[in-house]
C-alpha positions as CSV (number, residue, x, y, z in Angstrom):
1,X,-14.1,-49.1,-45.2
2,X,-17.2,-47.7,-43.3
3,X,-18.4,-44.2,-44.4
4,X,-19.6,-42.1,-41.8
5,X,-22.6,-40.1,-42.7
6,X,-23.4,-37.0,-41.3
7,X,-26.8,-35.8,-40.7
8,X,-28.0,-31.9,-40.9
9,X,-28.4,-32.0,-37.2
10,X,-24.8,-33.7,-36.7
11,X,-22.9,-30.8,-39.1
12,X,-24.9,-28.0,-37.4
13,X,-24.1,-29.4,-33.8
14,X,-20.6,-29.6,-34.7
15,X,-20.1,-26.3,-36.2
16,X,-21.6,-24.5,-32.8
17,X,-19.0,-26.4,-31.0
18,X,-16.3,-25.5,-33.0
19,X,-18.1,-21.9,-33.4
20,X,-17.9,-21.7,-29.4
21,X,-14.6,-23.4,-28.8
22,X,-12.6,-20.3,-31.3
23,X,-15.2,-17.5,-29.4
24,X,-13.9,-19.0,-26.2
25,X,-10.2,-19.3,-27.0
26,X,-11.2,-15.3,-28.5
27,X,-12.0,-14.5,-25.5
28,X,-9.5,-15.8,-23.5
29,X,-6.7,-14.5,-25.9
30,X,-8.5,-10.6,-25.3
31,X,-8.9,-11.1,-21.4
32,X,-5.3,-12.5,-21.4
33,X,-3.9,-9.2,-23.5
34,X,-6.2,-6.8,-21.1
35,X,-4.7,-8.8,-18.0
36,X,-1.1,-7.9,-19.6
37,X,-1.9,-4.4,-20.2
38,X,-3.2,-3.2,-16.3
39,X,-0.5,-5.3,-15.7
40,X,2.8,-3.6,-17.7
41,X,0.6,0.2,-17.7
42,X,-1.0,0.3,-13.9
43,X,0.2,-2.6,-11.8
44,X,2.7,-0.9,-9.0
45,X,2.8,-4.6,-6.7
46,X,2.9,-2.7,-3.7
47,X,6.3,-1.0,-4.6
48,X,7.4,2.6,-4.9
49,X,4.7,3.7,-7.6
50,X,6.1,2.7,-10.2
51,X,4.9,0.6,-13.4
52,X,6.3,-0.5,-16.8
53,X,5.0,2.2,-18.2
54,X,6.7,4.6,-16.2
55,X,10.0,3.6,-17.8
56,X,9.1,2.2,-20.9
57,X,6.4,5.0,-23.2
58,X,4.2,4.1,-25.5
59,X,5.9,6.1,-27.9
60,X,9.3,5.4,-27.4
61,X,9.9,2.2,-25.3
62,X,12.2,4.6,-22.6
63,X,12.3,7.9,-21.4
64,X,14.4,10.8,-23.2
65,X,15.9,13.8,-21.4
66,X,13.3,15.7,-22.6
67,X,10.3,13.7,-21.4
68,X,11.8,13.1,-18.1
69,X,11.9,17.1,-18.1
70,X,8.4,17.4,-19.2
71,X,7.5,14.8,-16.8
72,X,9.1,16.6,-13.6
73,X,7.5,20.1,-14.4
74,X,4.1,18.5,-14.8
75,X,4.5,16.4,-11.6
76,X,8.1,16.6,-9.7
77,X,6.6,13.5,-7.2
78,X,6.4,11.2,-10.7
79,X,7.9,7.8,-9.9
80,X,10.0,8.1,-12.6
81,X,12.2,10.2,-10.1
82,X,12.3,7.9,-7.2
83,X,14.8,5.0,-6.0
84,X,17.1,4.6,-8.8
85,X,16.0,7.5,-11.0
86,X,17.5,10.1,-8.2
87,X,20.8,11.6,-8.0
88,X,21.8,9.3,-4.7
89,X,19.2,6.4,-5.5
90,X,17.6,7.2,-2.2
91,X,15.0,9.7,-3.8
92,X,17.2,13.0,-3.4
93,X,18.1,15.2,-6.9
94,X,17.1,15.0,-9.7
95,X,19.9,16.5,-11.7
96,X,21.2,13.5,-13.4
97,X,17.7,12.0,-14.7
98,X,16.6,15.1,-16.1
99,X,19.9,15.7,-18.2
100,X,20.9,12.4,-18.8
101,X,17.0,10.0,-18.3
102,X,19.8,7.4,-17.0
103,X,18.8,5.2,-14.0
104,X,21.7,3.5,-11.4
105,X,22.3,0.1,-12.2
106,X,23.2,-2.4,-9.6
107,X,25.3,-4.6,-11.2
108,X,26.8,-8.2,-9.4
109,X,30.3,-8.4,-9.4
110,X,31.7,-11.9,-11.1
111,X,33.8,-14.1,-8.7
112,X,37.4,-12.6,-10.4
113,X,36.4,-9.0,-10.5
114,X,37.0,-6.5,-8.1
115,X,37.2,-2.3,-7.6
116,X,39.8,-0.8,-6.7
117,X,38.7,1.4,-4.6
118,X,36.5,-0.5,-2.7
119,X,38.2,-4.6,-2.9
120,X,35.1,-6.2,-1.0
121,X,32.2,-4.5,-3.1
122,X,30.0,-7.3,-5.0
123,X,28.2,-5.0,-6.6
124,X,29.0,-2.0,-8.9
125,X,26.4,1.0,-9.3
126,X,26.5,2.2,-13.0
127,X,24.6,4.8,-14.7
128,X,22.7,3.2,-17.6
129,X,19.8,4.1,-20.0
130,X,16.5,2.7,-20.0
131,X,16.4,0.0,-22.9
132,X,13.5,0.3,-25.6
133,X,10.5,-1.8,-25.6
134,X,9.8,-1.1,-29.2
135,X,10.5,-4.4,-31.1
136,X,13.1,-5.6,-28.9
137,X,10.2,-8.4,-26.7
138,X,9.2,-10.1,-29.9
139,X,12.6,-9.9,-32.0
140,X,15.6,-9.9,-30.1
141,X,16.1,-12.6,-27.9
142,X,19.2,-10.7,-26.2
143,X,17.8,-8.6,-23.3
144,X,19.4,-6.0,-22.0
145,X,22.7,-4.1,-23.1
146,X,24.8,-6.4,-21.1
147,X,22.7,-9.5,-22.6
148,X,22.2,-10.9,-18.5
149,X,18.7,-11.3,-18.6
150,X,17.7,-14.9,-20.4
151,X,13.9,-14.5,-20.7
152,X,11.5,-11.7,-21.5
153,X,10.1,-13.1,-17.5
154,X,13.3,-12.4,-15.9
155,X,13.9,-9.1,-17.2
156,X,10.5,-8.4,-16.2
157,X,10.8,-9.4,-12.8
158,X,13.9,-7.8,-12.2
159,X,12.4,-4.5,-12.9
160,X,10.1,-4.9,-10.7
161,X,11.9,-6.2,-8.1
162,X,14.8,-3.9,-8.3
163,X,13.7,-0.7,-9.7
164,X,9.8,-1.1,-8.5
165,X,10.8,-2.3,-5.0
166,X,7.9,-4.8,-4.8
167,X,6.4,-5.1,-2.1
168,X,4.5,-8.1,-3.5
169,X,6.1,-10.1,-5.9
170,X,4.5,-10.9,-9.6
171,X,3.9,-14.9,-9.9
172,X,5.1,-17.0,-12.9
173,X,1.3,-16.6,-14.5
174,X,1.8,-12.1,-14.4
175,X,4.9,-12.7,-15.4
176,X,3.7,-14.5,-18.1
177,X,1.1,-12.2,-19.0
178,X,3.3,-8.9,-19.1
179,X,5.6,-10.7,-21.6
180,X,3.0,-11.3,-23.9
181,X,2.0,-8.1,-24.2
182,X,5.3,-6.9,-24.6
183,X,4.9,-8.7,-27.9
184,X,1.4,-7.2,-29.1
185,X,0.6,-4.6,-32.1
186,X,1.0,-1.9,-29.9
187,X,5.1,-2.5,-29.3
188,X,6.0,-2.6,-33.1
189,X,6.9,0.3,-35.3
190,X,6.2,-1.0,-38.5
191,X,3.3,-3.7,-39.8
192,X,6.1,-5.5,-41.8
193,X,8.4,-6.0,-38.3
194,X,5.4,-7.4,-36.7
195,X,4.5,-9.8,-39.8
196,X,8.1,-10.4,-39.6
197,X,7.9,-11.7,-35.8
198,X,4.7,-14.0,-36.8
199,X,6.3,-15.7,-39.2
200,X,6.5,-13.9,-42.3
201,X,9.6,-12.2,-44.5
202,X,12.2,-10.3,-43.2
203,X,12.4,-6.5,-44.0
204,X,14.3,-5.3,-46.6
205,X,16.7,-2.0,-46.4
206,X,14.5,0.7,-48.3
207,X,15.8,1.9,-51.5
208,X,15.9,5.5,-50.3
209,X,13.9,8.5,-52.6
210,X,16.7,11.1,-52.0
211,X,20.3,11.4,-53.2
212,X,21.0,11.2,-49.4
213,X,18.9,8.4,-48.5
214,X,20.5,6.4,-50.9
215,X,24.1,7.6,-50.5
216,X,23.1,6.4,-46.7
217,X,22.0,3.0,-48.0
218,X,25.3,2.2,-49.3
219,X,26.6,2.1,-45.8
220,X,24.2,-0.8,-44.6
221,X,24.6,-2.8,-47.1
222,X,26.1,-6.2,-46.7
223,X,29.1,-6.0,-49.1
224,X,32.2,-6.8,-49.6
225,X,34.2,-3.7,-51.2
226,X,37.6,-3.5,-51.2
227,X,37.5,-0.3,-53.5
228,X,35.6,1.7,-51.2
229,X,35.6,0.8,-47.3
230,X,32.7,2.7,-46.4
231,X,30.4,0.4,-48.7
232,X,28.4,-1.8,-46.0
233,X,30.7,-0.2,-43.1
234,X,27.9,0.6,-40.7
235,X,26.7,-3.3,-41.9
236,X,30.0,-4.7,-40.3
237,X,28.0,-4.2,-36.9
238,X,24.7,-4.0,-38.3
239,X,23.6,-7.3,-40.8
240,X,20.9,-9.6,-40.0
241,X,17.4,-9.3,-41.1
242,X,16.8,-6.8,-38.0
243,X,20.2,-5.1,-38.2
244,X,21.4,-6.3,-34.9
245,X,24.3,-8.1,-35.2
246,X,28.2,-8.6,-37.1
247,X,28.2,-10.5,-40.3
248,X,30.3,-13.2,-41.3
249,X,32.8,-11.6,-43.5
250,X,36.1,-13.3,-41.9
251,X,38.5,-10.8,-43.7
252,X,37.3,-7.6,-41.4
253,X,39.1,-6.2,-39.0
254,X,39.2,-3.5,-36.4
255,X,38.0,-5.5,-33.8
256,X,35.1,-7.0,-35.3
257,X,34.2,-10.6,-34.3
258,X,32.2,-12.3,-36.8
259,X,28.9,-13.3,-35.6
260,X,28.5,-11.8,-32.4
261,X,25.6,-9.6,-30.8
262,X,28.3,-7.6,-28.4
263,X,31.0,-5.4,-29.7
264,X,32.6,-2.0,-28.0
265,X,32.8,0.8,-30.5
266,X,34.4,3.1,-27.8
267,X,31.2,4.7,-26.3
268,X,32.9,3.7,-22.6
269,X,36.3,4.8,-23.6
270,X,35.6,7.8,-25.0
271,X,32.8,8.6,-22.0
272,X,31.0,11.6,-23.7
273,X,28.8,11.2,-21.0
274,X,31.1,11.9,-18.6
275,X,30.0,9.1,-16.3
276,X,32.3,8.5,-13.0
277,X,35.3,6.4,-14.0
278,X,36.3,3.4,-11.7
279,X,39.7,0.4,-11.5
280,X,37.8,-2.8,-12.2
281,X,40.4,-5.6,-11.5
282,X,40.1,-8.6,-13.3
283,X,42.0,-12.4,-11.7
284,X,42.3,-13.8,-15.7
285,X,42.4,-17.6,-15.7
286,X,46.6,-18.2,-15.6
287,X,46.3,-15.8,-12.0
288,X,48.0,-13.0,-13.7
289,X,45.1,-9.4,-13.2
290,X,43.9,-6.9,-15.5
291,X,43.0,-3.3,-14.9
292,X,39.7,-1.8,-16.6
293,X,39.5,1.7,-15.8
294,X,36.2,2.7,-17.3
295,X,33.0,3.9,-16.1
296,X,31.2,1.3,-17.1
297,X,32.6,-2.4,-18.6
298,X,29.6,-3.9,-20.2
299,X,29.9,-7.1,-21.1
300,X,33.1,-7.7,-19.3
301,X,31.0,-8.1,-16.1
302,X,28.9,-10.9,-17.4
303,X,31.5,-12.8,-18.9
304,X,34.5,-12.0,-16.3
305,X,36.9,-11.6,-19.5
306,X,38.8,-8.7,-19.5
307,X,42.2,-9.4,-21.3
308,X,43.6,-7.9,-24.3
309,X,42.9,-9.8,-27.6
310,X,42.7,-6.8,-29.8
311,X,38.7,-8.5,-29.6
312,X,35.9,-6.0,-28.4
313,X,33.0,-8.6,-27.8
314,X,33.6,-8.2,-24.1
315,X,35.8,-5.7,-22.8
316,X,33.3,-2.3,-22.8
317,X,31.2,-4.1,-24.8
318,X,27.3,-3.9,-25.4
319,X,24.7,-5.4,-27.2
320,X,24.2,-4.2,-30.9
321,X,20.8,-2.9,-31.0
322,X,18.7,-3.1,-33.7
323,X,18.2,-0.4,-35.7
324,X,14.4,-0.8,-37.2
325,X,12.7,1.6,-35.9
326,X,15.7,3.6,-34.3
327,X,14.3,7.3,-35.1
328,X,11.5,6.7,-32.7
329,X,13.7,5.5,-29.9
330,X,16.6,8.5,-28.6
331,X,18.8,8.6,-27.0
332,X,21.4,6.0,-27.9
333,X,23.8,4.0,-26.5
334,X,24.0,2.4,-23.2
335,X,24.5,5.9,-21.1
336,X,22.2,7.9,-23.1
337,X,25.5,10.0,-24.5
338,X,23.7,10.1,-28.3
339,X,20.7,12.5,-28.1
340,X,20.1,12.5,-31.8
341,X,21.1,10.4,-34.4
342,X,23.1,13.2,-35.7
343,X,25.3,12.7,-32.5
344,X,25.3,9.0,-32.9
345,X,26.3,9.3,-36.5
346,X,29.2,12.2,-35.2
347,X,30.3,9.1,-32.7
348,X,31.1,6.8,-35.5
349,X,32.6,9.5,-37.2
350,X,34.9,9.4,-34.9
351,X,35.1,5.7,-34.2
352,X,36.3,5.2,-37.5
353,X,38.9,7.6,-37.3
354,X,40.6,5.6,-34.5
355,X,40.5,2.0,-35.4
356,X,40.4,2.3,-38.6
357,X,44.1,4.2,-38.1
358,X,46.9,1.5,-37.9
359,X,49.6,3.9,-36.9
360,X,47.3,6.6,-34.9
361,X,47.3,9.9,-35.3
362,X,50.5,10.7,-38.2
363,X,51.0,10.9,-41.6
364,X,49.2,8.0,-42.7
365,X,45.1,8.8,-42.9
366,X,42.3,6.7,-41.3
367,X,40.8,4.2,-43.5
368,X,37.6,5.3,-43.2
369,X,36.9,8.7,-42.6
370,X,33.2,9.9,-42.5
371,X,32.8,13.5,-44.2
372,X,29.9,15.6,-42.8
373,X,27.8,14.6,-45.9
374,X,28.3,11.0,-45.1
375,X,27.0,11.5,-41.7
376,X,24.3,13.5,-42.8
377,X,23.4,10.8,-45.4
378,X,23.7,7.4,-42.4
379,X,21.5,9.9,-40.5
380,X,18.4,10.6,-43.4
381,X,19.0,6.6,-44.6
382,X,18.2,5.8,-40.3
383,X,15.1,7.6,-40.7
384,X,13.6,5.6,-43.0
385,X,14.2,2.8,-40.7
């Protein structure tokens, strides 16, 4: 076998290559992450004014009510209030942004579905919140509440292209670029989610320091307990290492389907929001047509599945969030109807009393009924999230 030997001048030459080859690739890496930045934070491509940043904080990853208010008394011209962001979506009123921070979605119709009230629309304009950015680019590879964007790219270039009104549209390489830094230090909330997302272990639920906290654990734990329903009951919709999606227990019910990222717990039937409620007519496969009166389906409009099954993974259904980092992101839910997590915790409250109630409202209790300590102790066990 021939031995190679390597002289002083050899080693030292190669170590200067490889010395100059990591600065280079260095380099690149930080040019690339400052190209992402002025892209996602200043980068309007000749639209309405609007950036990445003006819908997704730094703080939050969307806009709350209370921002958008902040934001309009500071500067009532703020991008944030054209297009889409106005009351008619053609930059008039401002009255729903600043209560609600929703935006109008314009949402395709799928081949079977039609309104009502207007039989040749094939579109639908809903009022939706802004999603977060916190987490969701490097961890969650479901975008968007109705899960209809397939790639961090696409969603990105819908935005722009819808909501931005490009003028000039980003090419494959800014696309490229803003996605990657969606998925840089500065969009995780804890150093263990981003060692998570490069490869290392999965968070674990904290143990909780206060009665509460760990009266609130109990609910997110993933458990079977016949004894006691509400041990791991906010887990039925929340399992996974980032809390994001129904586990595999196949004796739950209640409309649960194991598995899935998409599940209604009533936040379109109920409508705190008090969104605009419209007849969605859905042609099922054996010709026969279904009625959805809601204000907004969900997942029923990607999917074109709208038929009873006692299922909610379509039928006003949206994507289970994760809930890592939840107390920096408000308001909840896809129309922004949970300011606090005291009101998303009062939702469930009431969620369970429904379908956890075989024989509705009578003699015979819910199953699971959530006491105003209970909510209290979900809501201090979320903030150590």
């Amino acid at each position: 076998m021939k031995t190679t030997r390597w002289t002083t001048s050899a080693v030292v030459a190669a170590y200067v290559v490889a010395l100059a080859t990591s600065l280079s690739g260095q380099s690149n890496s930080v040019s690339n992450r400052r190209d992402g930045q002025h892209l996602f934070e200043r980068e309007t491509f000749g639209g309405n004014g609007r950036t990445c940043l003006t819908c997704h904080s730094r703080e939050t990853g969307t806009v709350s009510p209370q921002e958008a208010q902040q934001r309009f008394a500071t500067d009532p011209a703020d991008a944030l209030f054209v297009h889409d962001g106005s009351d008619d979506g053609e930059g008039n009123g401002v009255t729903r942004m600043l209560a609600d921070a929703t935006i109008l979605m314009k949402i395709p119709l799928p081949p079977n579905v039609r309104l009502a009230d207007d039989p040749n629309a094939r579109t639908v304009t809903l009022r939706r919140g802004i999603p977060t950015t916190l987490n969701t680019p490097a961890l969650d590879p479901i975008l968007m509440v109705d899960g209809r964007a397939a790639t961090l790219q696409d969603q990105a270039f819908a935005a722009i292209h819808d909501h931005a009104q490009a003028g000039i549209g980003p090419s494959a390489l800014q696309l490229d670029r803003i996605a990657q830094f969606q998925q840089t230090d500065a969009f995780f909330t804890s150093s263990a989610l981003r060692n998570f997302a490069r490869g290392g272990p999965a968070p674990l639920l904290p143990e909780g320091t206060t009665d509460s906290e760990r009266r609130g654990r109990r609910f997110f734990e993933d458990v079977v307990d016949f004894a006691d329903l509400k041990h791991g009951a906010c887990a039925s919709c929340h399992s996974g290492p980032m809390l994001n999606k129904t586990n595999d227990f196949p004796f739950l019910a209640f409309g649960v389907v194991p598995g899935t990222r998409f599940q209604s717990v009533l936040v379109s039937e109920l409508n705190a929001a008090g969104n605009p409620v419209r007849d969605f007519i859905f042609t099922n496969p054996d010709g026969t047509e279904t009625h959805l009166v809601s204000p907004d389906p969900g997942r029923a409009l990607i999917t074109g599945v709208a038929q009873e099954s006692g299922q909610f993974d379509s039928i006003n259904a949206f994507k289970i969030n994760a809930l890592w980092g939840v107390r920096h992101t408000a308001p909840y839910f896809h129309d922004n109807s949970a300011r606090t997590l005291e009101d998303v915790a009062a939702h469930y409250a009431a969620f369970f009393a429904i379908v956890t109630d075989p024989d509705g409202p009578g003699p015979t209790p819910p199953l699971v009924v959530l006491t105003p300590e209970d909510q209290a102790d979900i809501v201090a066990f979320l903030k150590l999230l």
